[in-house]
Structures are given as C-alpha cells and as structure tokens.
C-alpha positions as CSV (number, residue, x, y, z in Angstrom):
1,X,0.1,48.4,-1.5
2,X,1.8,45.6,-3.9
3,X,1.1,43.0,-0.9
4,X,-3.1,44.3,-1.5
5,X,-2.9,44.2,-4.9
6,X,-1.3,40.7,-5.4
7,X,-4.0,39.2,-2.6
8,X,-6.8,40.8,-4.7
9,X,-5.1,39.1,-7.7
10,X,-5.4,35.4,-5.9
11,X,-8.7,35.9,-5.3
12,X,-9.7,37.2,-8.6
13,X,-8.4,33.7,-9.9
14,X,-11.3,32.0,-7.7
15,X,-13.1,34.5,-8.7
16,X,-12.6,33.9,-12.5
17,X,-13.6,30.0,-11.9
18,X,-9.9,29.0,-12.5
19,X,-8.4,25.4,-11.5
20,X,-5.5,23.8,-11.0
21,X,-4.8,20.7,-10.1
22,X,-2.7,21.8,-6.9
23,X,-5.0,24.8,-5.8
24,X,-7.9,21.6,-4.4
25,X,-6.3,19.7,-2.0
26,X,-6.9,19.2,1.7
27,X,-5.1,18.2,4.7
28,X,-6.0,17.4,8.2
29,X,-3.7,16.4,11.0
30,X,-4.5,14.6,14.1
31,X,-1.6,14.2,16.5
32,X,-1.6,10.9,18.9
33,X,-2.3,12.7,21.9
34,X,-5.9,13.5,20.2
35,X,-6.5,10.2,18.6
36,X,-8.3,7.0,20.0
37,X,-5.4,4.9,20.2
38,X,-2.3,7.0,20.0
39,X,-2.3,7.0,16.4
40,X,-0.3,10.0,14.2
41,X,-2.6,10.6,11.5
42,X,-2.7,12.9,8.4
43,X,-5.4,12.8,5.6
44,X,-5.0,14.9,1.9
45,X,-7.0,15.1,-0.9
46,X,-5.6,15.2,-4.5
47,X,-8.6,17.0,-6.0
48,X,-8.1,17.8,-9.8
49,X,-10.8,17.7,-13.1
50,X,-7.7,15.8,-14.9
51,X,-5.8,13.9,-12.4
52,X,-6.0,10.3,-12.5
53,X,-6.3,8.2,-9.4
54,X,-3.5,5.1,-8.7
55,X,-1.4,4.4,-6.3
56,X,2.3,5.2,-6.3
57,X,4.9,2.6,-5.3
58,X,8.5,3.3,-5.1
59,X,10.5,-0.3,-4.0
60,X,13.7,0.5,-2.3
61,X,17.1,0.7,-3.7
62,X,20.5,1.3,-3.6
63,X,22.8,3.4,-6.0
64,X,26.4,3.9,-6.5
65,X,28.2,7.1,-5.3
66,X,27.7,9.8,-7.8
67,X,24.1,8.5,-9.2
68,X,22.1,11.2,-10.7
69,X,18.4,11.5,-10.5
70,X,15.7,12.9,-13.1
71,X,13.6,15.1,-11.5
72,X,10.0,15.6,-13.9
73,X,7.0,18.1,-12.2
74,X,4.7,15.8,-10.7
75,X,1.4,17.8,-11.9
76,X,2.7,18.0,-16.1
77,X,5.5,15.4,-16.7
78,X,7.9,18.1,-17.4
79,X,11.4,17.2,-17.3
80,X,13.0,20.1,-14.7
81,X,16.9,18.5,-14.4
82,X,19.2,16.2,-12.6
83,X,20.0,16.0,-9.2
84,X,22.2,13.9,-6.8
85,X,20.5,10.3,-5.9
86,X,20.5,9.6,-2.4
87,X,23.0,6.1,-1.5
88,X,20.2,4.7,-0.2
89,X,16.2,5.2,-0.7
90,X,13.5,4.0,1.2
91,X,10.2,2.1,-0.2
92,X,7.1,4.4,-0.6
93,X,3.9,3.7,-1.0
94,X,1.5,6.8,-1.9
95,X,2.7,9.0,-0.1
96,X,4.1,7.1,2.9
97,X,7.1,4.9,3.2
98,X,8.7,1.9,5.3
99,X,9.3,4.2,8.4
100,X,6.1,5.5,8.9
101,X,6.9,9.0,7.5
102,X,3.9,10.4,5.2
103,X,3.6,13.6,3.6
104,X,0.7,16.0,2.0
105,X,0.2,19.0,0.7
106,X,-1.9,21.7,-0.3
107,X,-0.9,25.0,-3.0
108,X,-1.8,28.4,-1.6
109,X,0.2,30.6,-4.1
110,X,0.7,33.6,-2.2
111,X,2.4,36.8,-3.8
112,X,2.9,36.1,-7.6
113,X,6.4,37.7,-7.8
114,X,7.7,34.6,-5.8
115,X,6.5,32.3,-8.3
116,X,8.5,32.4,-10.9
117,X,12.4,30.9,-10.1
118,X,14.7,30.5,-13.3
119,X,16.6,27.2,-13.3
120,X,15.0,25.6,-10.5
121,X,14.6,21.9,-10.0
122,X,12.5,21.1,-7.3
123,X,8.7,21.3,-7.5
124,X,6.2,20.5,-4.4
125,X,5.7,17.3,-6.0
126,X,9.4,16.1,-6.6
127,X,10.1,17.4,-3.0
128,X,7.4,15.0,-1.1
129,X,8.2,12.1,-2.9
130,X,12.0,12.4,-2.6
131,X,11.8,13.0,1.0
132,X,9.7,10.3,1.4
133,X,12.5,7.8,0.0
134,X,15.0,9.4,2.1
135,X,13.8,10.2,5.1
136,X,13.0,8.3,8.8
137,X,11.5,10.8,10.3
138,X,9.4,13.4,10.1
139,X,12.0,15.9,11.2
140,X,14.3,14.1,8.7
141,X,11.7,15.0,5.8
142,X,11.4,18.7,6.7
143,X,15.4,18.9,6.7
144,X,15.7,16.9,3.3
145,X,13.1,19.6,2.0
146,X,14.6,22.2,3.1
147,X,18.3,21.2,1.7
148,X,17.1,20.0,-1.5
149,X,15.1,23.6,-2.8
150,X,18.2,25.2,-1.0
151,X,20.6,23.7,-3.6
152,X,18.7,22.5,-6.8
153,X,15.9,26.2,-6.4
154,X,12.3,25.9,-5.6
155,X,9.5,25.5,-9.1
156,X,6.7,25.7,-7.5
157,X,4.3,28.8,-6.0
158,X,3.3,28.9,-2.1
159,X,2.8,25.0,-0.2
160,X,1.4,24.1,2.7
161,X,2.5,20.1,3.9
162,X,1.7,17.7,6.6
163,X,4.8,15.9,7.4
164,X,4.4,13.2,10.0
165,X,6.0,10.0,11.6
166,X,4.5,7.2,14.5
167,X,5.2,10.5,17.1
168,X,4.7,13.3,16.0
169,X,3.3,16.3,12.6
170,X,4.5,18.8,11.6
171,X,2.7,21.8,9.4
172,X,5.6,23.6,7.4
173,X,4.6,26.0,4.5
174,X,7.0,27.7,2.6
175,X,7.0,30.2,-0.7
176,X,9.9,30.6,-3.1
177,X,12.1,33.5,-3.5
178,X,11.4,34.5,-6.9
179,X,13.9,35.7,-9.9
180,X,17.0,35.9,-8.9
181,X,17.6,34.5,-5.7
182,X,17.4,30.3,-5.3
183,X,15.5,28.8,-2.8
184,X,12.5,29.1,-0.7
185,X,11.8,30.6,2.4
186,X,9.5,28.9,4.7
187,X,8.5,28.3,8.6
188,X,7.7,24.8,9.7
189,X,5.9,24.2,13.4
190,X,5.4,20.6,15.3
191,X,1.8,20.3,16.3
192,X,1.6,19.9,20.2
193,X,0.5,16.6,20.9
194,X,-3.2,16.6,22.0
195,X,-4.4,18.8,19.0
196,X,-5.5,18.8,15.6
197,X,-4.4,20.9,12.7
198,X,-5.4,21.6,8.9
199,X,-4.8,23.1,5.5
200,X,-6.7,23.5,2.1
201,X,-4.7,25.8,0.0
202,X,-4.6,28.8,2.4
203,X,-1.4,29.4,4.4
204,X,-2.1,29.1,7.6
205,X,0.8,29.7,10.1
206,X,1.3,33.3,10.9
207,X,3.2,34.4,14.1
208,X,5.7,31.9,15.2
209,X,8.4,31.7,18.4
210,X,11.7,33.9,17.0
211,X,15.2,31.5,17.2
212,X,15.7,31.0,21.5
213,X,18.3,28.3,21.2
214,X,16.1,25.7,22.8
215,X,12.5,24.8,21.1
216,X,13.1,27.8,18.0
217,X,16.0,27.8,15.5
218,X,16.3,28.9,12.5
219,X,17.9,27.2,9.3
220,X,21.9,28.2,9.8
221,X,21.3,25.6,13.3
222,X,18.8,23.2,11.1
223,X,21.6,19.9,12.1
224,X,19.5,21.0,16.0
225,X,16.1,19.4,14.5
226,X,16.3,16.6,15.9
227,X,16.4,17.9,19.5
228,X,13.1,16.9,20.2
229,X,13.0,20.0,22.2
230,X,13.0,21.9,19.0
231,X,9.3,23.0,18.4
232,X,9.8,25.5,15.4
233,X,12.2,25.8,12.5
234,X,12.1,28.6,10.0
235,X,14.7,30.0,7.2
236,X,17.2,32.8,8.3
237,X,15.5,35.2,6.4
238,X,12.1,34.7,6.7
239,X,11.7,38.0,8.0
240,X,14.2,39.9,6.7
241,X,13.3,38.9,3.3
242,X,9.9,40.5,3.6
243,X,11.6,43.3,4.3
244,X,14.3,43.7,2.0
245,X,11.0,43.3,-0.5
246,X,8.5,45.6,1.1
247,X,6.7,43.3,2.0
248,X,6.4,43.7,5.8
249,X,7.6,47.0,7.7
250,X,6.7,46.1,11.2
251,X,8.5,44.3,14.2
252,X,10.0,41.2,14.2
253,X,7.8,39.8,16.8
254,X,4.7,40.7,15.1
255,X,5.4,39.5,11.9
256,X,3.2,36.8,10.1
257,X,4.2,34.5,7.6
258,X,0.5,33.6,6.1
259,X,-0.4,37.5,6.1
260,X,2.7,38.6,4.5
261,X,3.2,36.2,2.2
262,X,-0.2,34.7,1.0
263,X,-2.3,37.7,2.6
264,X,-6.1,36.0,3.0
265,X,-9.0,36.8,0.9
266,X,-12.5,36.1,0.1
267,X,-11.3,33.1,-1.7
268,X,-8.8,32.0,0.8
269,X,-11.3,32.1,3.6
270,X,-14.8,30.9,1.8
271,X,-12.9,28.1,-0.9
272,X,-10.0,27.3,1.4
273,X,-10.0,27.8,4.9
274,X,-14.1,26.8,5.0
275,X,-12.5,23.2,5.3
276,X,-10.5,23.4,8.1
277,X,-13.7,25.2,10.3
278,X,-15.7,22.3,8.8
279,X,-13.3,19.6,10.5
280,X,-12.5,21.6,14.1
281,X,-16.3,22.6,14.1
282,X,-17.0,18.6,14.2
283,X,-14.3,18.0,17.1
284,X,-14.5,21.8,19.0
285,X,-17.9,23.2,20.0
286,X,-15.9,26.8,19.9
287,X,-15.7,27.3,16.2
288,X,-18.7,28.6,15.4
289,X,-17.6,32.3,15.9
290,X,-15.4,31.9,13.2
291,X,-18.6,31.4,10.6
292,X,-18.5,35.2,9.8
293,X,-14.6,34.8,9.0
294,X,-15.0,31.1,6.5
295,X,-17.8,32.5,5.0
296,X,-15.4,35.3,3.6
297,X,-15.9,38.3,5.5
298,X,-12.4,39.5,6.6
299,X,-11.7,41.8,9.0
300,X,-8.8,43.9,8.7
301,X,-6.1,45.3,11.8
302,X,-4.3,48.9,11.3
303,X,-1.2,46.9,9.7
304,X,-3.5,45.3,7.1
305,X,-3.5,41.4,8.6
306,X,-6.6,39.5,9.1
307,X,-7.8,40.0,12.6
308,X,-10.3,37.3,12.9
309,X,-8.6,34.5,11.9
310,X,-9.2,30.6,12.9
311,X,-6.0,29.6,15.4
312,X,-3.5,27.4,13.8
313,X,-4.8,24.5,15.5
314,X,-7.3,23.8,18.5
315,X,-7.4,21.4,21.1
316,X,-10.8,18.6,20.4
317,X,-13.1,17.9,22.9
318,X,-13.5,14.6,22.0
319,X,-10.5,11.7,20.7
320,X,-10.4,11.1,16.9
321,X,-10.4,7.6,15.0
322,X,-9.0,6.6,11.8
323,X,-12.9,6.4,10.7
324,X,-13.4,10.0,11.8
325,X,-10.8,10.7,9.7
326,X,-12.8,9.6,6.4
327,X,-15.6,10.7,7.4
328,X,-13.9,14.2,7.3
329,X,-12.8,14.0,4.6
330,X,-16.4,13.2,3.3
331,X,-18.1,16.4,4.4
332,X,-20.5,18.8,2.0
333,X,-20.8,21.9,5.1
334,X,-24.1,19.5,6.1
335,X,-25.4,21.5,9.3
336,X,-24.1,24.6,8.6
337,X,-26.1,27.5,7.0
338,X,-24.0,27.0,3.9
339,X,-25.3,23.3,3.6
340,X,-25.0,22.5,0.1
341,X,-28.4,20.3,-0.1
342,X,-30.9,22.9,0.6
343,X,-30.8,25.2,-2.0
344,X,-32.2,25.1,-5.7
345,X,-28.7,24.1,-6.9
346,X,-29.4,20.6,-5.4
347,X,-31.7,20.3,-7.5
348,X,-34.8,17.6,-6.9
349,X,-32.5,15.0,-5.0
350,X,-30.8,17.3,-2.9
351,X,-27.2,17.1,-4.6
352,X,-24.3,18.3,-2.4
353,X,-22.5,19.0,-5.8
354,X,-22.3,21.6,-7.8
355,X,-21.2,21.4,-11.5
356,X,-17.6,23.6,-11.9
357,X,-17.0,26.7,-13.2
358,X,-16.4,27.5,-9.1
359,X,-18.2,31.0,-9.8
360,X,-20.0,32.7,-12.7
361,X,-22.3,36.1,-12.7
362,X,-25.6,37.3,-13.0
363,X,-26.0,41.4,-14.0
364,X,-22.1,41.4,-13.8
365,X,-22.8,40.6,-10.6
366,X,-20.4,37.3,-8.9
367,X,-21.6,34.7,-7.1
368,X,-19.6,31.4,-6.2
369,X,-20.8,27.6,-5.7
370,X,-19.1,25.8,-2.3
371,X,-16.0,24.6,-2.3
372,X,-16.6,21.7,0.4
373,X,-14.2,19.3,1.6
374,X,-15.8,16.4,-0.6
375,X,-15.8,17.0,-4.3
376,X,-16.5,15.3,-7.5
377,X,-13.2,15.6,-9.3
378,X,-11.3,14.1,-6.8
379,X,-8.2,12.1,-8.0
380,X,-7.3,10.1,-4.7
381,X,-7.7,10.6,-1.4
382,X,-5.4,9.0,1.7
383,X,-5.5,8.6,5.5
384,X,-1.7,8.1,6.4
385,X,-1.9,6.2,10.2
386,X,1.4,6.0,11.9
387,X,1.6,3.8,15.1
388,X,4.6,3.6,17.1
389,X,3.8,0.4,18.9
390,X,4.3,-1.8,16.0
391,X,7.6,-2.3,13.4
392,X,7.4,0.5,11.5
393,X,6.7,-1.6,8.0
394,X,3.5,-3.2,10.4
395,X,3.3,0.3,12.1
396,X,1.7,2.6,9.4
397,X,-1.0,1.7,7.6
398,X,-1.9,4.0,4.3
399,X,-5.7,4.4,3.9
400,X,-6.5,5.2,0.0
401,X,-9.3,5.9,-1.9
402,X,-10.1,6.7,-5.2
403,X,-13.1,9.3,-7.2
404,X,-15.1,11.6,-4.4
405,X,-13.7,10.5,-0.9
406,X,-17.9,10.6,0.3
407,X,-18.5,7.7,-2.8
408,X,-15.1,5.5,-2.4
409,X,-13.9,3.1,0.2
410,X,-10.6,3.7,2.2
411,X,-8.8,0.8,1.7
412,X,-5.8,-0.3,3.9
413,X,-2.2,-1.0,2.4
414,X,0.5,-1.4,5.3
415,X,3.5,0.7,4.5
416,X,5.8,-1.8,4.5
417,X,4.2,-3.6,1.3
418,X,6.3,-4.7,-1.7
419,X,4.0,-4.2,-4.0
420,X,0.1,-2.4,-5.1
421,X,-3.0,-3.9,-6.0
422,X,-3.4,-3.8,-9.4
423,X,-6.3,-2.4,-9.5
424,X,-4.7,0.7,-8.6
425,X,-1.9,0.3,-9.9
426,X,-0.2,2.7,-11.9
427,X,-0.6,2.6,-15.0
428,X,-4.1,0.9,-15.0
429,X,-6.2,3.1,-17.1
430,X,-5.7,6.6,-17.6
431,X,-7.5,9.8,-17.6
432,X,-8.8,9.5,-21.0
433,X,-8.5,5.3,-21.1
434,X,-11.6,3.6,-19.4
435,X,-10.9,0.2,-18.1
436,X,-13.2,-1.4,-15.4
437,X,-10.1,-3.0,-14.3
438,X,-9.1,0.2,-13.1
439,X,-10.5,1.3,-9.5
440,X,-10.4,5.1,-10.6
441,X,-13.4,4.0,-13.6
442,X,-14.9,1.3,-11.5
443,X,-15.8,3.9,-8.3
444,X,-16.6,7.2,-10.6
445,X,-19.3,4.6,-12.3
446,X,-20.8,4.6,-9.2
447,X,-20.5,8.1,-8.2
448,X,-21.3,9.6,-11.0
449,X,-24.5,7.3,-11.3
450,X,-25.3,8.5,-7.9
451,X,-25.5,12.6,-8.5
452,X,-28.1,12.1,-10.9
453,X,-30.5,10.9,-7.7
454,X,-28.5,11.2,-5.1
455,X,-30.8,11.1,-2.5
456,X,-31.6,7.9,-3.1
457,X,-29.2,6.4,-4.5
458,X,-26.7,7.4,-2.1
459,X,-27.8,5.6,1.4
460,X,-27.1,2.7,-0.3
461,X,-23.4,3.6,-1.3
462,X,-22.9,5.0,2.1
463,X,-24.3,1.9,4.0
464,X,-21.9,-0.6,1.9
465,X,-19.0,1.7,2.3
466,X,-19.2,1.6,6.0
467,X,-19.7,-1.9,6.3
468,X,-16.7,-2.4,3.9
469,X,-14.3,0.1,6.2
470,X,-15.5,-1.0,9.8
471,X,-14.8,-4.4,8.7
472,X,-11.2,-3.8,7.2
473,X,-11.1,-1.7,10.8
474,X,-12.2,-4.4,12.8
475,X,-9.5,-6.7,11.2
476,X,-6.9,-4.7,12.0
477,X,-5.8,-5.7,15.2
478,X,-5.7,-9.7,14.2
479,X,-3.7,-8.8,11.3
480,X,-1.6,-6.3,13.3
481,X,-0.8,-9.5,15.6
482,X,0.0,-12.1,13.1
483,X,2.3,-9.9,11.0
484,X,4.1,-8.9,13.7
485,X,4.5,-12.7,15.2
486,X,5.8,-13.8,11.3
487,X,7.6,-10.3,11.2
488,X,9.6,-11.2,14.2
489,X,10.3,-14.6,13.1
490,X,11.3,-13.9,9.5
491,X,11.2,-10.7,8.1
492,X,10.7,-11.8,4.2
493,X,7.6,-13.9,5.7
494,X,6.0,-10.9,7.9
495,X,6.4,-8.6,4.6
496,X,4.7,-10.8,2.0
497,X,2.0,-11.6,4.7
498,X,0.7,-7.8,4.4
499,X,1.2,-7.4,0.9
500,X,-0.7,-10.5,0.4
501,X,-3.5,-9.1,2.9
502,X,-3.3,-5.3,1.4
503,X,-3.5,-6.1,-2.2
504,X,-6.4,-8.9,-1.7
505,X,-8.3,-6.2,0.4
506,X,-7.5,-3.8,-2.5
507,X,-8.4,-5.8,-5.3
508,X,-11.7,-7.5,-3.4
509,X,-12.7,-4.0,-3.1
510,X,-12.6,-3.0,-6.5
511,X,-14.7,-6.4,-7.1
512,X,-17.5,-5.5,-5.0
513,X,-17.6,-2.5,-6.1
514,X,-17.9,-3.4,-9.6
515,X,-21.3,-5.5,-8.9
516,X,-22.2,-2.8,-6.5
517,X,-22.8,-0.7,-10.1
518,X,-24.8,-3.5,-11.6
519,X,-26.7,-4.3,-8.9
520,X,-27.4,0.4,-8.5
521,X,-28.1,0.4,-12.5
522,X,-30.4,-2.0,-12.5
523,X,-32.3,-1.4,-9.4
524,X,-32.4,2.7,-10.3
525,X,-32.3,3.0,-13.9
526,X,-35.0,4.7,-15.9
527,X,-35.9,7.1,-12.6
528,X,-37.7,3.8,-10.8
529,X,-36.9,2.5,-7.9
530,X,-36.9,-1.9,-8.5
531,X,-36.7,-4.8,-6.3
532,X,-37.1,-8.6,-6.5
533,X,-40.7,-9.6,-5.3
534,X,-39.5,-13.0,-4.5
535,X,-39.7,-15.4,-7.4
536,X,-41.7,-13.5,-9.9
537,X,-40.1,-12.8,-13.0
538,X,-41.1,-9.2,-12.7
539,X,-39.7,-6.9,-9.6
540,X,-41.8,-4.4,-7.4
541,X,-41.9,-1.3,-8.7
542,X,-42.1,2.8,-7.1
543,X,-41.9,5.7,-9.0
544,X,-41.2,8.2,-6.3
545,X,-40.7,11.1,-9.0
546,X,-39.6,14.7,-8.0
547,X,-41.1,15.0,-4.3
548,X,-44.1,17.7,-3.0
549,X,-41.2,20.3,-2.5
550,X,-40.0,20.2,-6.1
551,X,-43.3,20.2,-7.6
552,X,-44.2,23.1,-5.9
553,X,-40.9,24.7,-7.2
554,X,-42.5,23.7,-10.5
555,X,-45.8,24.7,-10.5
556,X,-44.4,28.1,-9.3
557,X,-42.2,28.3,-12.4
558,X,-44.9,27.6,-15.4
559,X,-47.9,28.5,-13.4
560,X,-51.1,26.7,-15.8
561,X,-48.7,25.2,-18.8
562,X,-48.8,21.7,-17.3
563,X,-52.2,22.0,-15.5
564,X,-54.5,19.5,-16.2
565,X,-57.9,20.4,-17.8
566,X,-60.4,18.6,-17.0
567,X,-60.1,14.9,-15.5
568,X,-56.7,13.6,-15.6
569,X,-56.3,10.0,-17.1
C-alpha cells in the first residue's frame, strides 16, 4: 500500500505542474558495437527554467596527503561539508575528463521516505563531477560513486547515470536509504555492446542477474569490477532492504529495482519514459507496441509491477552517428500521434512548444502538455564521444550545446583541452545578467525569436545548424590526424593544438550565431517575410499571414465579427 501511495504522490507532482531543475533531464546511450565507427557515446540534457548554460572546466591537480575538499549541491550552491581530496585529480571538461570517462544523469525520485538523509554530503551533482576527476574508467567512476555516498551519506532523491569510457556504458541508478541509515542502495548494469540504452527521469532497470561469482557481484566483492567479465554490480542489500521496509515481499529472483523503488506512473511513463520510446522508435521498427504504455496507460501484474514495460535497452536495426545523436536529442514526438505541431496549442506556425505550467485543468478536469525530448528551458545539452583508437586526451571529443538542443549547435571541445571558450565560459553572464558575449543569451535570442513563427523561421535555423555540425564533423578526421602526429611528438604541442582548434570552433560559433539573429530580425520582424531585391534600396516583400487552416480556425471562432460588408478595400 505505502509503495501505491508514494507512486501516486510522484505523479501528483507532474500532475501539479511542478519543476525542478533535476526532474528534466535526458540520457541516451549508444555503445560502439551499435555506432558508425565504434564510437561509445552518451548524450544528456540539463533542462531547467533557471539553470544557466556554460561550460565546466576543472584543470588537473595535485594535493598533499590529508587535503580536504568542499563539497556545495550542484543545483543551489549549498555548502553540504568536507570530504577527503583525492592525491591526484584528473582534468574535466563538462562532464567528461582526460581519459575519456563522461557521466549524465537524470532524477527519478522514487519513494519519498528515501529522500531525506541527515548529515549527508554527497549529492548527484558533487558525485558526477568528483568521479569524473578521479576516475579512468568507467568502471572506476561507478566504484568511486559508490564509496563516496557509502562514507560521506547520499543528499540527493532517486538518479539514474550514464557512466561511459572509449569501451564500454554503463546505466547505474540508485536511491538513498533515508533517515537513519547512510548511504544509497543502487544496481548498476554494463550495456551489451551492440545496443542502445536511455533514461529521462524514470528508473529504468528492474530485474537484474543475482551475485554468480563471474559476470554478477554485489558491493562486499566491488574490488571484482574490473573483471571485465563482471556485467552487473548492485549493493548487498538491495533486496533485503526492500524488505526489511515493506517494500517488496516477493522472491529474490523476481524482484525489480525500478518497480519497487520508483514504482511507474502516468507521469513516469507519458513525461519521462515517452523519450526513450522516441529515440529506440527512430533506431527499432519494434517499438511501436509500447505507444499504449509511453502514452501513460499502465498495466498492472498480480504483485503490483508494471507489466508492459519498454526493455531496458534494444538492439537498433541500423548503426548510430554522433549526428544521430543530436538529432535525438532534437525531437518534438514528430510522426507520432502525439506530434506536438498539429494541434491548436501550436498555434498558427505550428509550434512544437508548449508554454510551462506542464499540466493545468478544465472542469477540475487534468490535462498535460508533452514533455518531448527538445524543450525550451534547456540549460546545456552534451554528446560525450569516446573513441578508443586515439590518445585518450585526442580520443573523446565532448559535443556541447547551449538553449533548446533543436535551436543550438553542437560544438566540439576534445577532452583533453586546457582550457573553454569564453564564450561559454563560466562565469559569462548569468541567469539574470544578459551579455551577447555569453553563448547561453546569444542562442536563446535566436530561439526564442523563432517560436513566435516557427514555421518559418525555423528552416533557416535548422539549415545553418547542419551545415555548421557536418562541417565541424567532416573536420574531424584531419584534426584527429594532426593532433595525434604533434601529440606523439610533444605532448604540450598536441594539447594546445586542440584547445586552440576547440575554443576557435567555440567562439566562431558563438560569432555566427550572433549575425545569424540580425540577419533573422531583420529579415522576419514585423510578421513579413524580407529579402534584398538586388540593389534597390528597398527589399521584396511577402506577407504570408496566418495560413487557410488558421483562418478557418478563425472564422469558426467569431463567426460575422470580422466579416466584411460590402466590398472590401
């Protein structure tokens, strides 16, 4: 009953139009058995109405035995304590560092009683970023995770991650244990190679292999991670827990993490897990069965767990590019029934947006907007590409966008980099402090221009975007080459070279991008439509106005009030 109750209470906080910053994000994770060119790649999202978009940089250092470290909650500033700094750290930037290891994340909550941890240091935040810098591996990450909440407590609610290296991802979700007991308990599973995975705020693993000795072990054996046998890794108690709590009564075999812990609901499956079904549905032809399930219909077995549930991760009948990747991370449900530009909230143009709060009622009755992948309030967005080919510093390039990942530009900054562009720098405007020096102001200029007609004004965002990213694509390879030939020869030399090449592309982005706005304003202000008519002083001008389909919709509304009577002038 308390597991029904405190599911029905997640959703009611959808269901009440509430955000948070960490309840928007979205992960997708293609392993490099299912990309073009062998590739590990994860994407996230850091959607939030107040978060600012920059891009971190952490150089690397080294501290003296003893060092303590400040810990502050990455989504308020809060100061949470002190903890023990590493020896060593690694340089990080976003939210990849030197060896190719990158990190995202996505809240799901899950049962409110384990929120709530007196004393406890480590939120989601502080725990991705601090593995970052101390971790060369994937595997590395998970067990640095896993330590750290262990001794300093766990802050945070329910987290889903994508932890991934130049071989292999991970998905690994875990939910703290509440007053009275530190820590978390958690489950983390490797992806098999030749699928795809995803997450977006819904837990999402649920049965997993029990501890076997060879590819499932549970946290007292967690030194045996790095067997690369070693598939699955969960806490001790995972199971036990639940039960000590009443949360789960059943066999070991059949428990779930995802149902017992963050139970699915309307809101998990129609705001959340809608995402996911949006990127397998454009790499599996199968995934259409599961429309009645994203849409927020669950069905229910005898023990209470969803039965129709999406699999953890499918297999795509097609290989995936880094390009693919952004254009995931750019989609509004187009093809699908739920297609967000065909109903009146699109208003004239067609808008794939709708204006927040997420759901609002009509008779006392609730309806909701869609929460699609793409999404206005978008802080930044990444594409983390690990390649095992190269020197890791060469190897992983880090993707990043600013503003609404379908109105921005991924821009490439190799991991190795010793410094950011500063155009998205830190510190370079703010939420509330508008610089167009900034890249955050300078793209939601042209984004936010755009939703005011974005049928037209949009083709021509989305044809300079892509010629922007296939070029920086179609670069790649010679830059790969000649960093690698400098690397080889002098290290210092091969390291400047792509910080010299990331934070020209970054800030020559950010330039275009500028004039892109002038040249939009002036050729769309007003509701016209301009262009230069060669040398004439004056442009060519169309008024294209609301289009048959709206007019209709209008006439229909006021009926004779703006008929014309008589002959119209």
């Amino acid at each position: 009953m308390k597991k029904i109750v405190l599911s029905f209470l997640f959703s009611t906080l959808f269901l009440l139009g509430i955000s948070f910053q960490s309840y928007s994000c979205t992960n997708f994770i293609i392993t490099k058995g299912a990309s073009i060119d062998g590739s590990v790649m994860i994407s996230y999202s850091a959607d939030s109405h107040v978060l600012f978009g920059e891009l971190y940089f952490w150089p690397a250092a080294k501290y003296e035995k003893g060092s303590m470290l400040d810990v502050y909650e990455w989504d308020t500033g809060k100061y949470l304590g002190k903890i023990s700094q590493a020896e060593e750290t690694y340089s990080v930037v976003g939210n990849m560092n030197e060896h190719q290891v990158a990190i995202g994340e996505t809240t799901y909550g899950g049962l409110d009683t384990l929120h709530s941890q007196a004393g406890a240091i480590m939120d989601y935040g502080s725990l991705m970023y601090i593995a970052l810098q101390r971790s060369r591996s994937a595997r590395e990450a998970i067990k640095v995770m896993t330590e750290l909440v262990e001794e300093y407590g766990y802050y945070s609610s329910g987290e889903s991650f994508s932890v991934s290296d130049a071989n292999e991802a991970w998905i690994f979700e875990l939910i703290g244990k509440g007053e009275g007991e530190k820590g978390a308990i958690w489950v983390a599973r490797r992806v098999p190679d030749g699928y795809v995975c995803g997450h977006a705020n819904q837990a999402r693993i649920t049965t997993f292999p029990l501890e076997n000795g060879k590819n499932s072990i549970s946290s007292k054996n967690i030194d045996k991670i790095f067997n690369e046998e070693v598939e699955c890794v969960y806490t001790h108690d995972v199971i036990s827990f639940a039960k000590e709590k009443g949360f789960y009564k059943g066999k070991d075999k059949n428990f779930s993490f995802s149902d017992t812990y963050a139970p699915v609901s309307f809101g998990g499956a129609r705001f959340c897990e809608i995402r996911v079904w949006a990127m397998f549905r454009a790499v599996n032809k199968d995934m259409e069965k599961y429309y009645d399930y994203v849409r927020g219909d669950i069905h229910h077995a005898d023990n209470g767990y969803a039965s129709n549930r999406m699999p953890l991760w499918v297999k795509p009948d097609r290989k995936i590019s880094n390009h693919d990747m952004m254009n995931f991370m750019r989609d509004h449900l187009e093809g699908t029934p739920l297609d967000m530009r065909t109903d009146i909230g699109a208003g004239p143009f067609h808008n794939p947006y709708r204006w927040r709060p997420l759901t609002w009622k009509v008779d006392n009755v609730a309806y909701c907007n869609e929460r699609a992948t793409a999404t206005q309030q978008t802080g930044f967005s990444f594409i983390a590409q690990s390649r095992n080919w190269l020197p890791d510093t060469i190897g992983g390039i880090f993707w990043f966008s600013v503003d609404d990942a379908a109105s921005s530009v991924y821009v490439p900054m190799y991991c190795g980099i010793t410094k950011v562009p500063k155009a998205y720098e830190r510190g370079n405007g703010a939420m509330m402090e508008f610089t167009t020096d900034a890249a955050f102001w300078v793209f939601n200029q042209v984004s936010n221009f755009a939703y005011t007609r974005y049928e037209i004004i949009h083709p021509e965002i989305d044809s300079l975007q892509n010629i922007l990213e296939r070029k920086y694509i179609a670069h790649t390879p010679e830059i790969d080459k000649a960093a690698e030939q400098l690397y080889n020869d002098n290290k210092e030399l091969g390291l400047e070279y792509i910080t010299d090449y990331s934070v020209n592309v970054g800030n020559n982005t950010v330039d275009i991008w500028r004039d892109f706005y002038g040249y939009l304003f002036a050729r769309f202000m007003d509701g016209n439509v301009k262009r230069k008519d060669g040398d004439k002083q004056n442009p060519k001008l169309n008024q294209p106005g609301y289009g048959e389909e709206w007019y209709k919709r209008i006439v229909k509304d006021t009926g004779d009030k703006l008929k014309v009577i008589g002959k119209a002038h």
